[in-house]
N, C-alpha and C positions, 0 to 999 in steps of 0.2 A: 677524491674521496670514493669508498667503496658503497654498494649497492646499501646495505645496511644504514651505513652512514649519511646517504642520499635521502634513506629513506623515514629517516630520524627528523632529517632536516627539513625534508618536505611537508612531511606529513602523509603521506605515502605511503603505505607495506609495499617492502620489497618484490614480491606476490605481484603487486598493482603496477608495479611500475612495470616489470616484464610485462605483463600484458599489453600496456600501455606503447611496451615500444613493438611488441609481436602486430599489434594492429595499426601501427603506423602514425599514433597519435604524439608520441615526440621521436623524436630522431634515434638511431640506434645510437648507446652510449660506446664511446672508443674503449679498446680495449688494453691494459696495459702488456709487457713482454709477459706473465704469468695468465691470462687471458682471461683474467678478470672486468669487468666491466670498472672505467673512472667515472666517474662525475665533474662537472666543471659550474663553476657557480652559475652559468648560464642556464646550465641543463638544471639546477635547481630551483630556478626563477620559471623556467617551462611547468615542473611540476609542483609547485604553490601558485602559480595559476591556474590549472587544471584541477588542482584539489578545490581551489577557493569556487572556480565554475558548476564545480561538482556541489559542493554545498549549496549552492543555489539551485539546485534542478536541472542544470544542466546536462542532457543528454552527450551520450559520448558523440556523436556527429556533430553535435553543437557546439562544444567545448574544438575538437579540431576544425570548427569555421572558426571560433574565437579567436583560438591560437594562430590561423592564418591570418585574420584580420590586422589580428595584435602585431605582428612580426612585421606587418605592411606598412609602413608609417605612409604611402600613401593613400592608405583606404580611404572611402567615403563613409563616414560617421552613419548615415545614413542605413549602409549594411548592417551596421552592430544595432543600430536602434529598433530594425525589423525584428531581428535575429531576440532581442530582447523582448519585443513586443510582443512574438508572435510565442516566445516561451512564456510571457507572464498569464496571455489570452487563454493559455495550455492549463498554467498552475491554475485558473480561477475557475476552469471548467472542470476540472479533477475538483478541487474543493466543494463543488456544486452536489460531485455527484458523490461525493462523501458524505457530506451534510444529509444528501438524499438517503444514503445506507445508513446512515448515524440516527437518522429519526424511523427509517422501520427498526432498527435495532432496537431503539428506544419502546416501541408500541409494543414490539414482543417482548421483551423485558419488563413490561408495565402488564403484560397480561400472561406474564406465567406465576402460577401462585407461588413458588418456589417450595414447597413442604416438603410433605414426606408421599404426596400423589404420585401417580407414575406420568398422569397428564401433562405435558408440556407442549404449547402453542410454539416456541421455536425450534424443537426439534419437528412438530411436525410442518413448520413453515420450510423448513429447509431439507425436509422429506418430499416434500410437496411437488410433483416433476413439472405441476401447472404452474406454478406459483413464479409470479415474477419478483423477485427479491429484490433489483436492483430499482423497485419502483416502488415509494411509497405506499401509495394507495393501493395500489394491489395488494403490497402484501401487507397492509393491514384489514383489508375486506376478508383475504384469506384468513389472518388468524382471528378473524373474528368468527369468519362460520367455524373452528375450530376450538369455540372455548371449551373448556372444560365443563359439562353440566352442572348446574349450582345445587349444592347439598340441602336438601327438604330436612325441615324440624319438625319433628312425631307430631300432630296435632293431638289436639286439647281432649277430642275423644278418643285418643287412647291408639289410633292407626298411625301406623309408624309411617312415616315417605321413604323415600328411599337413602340407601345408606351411602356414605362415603364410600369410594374404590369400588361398590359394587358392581360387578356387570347386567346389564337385563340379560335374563335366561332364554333363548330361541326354544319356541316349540318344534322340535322337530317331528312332529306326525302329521 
């Protein structure tokens, strides 16, 4: 079968698969007399486990210890379950610190008024060159010194507060 059709079958772009074989991750495929690359059901059973690896988070260095593993029927179990463990220990510390950006995201998102103001706390959290974003609390301390001034209601004798979008005027003398 030709690259196309390899890659119908794998689930693979043809694209992925050359790279795949440019960096060593399955074998170069044979070529026929017209020098087109074949495919052998073998080499399609390499690349629907590397796809399937790949859908789990598997990094490409990982996926080719896989593949060695796999190909080894004398391996020791043991290697694959490192090799697992120490990718799942990976995915749950990524998710930690997603969660972590998912709730400053949340905090700026809860404190921008969204109208028609030009004030917004996450453009200026993410203007901010101090501002640590990747950290909660920080960057909700930050967008908190950053709220947006609250709009005063004209009191009852007749003195106005101050207006929406207004700026205070600098004396300059």
């Amino acid at each position: 079968m030709n690259i196309g059709q390899a890659a119908k079958a794998s689930g693979i772009s043809a694209k992925m698969i050359r790279h795949y074989e440019a960096i060593g991750l399955i074998p170069k495929a044979t070529r026929g007399t017209s020098g087109y690359r074949t495919f052998q059901p073998a080499d399609i059973h390499l690349l629907r486990f590397a796809n399937r690896a790949r859908a789990v988070g598997f990094a490409t260095s990982e996926i080719k210890q896989l593949l060695s593993l796999w190909q080894d029927r004398q391996r020791p179990a043991r290697e694959v379950r490192r090799l697992a463990q120490n990718h799942l220990t990976d995915l749950e510390s990524r998710i930690e610190r997603l969660k972590v950006i998912a709730g400053s995201l949340s905090h700026l998102i809860d404190h921008c008024r969204g109208d028609e103001r030009p004030e917004c706390p996450i453009l200026d959290a993410l203007a901010d060159e101090h501002a640590d974003t990747s950290k909660q609390g920080a960057t909700q301390r930050d967008a908190s010194r950053r709220k947006p001034p609250q709009r005063s209601v004209a009191k009852a004798s007749g003195k106005s507060g101050s207006v929406a979008g207004a700026r205070p005027v600098r004396d300059s003398g």
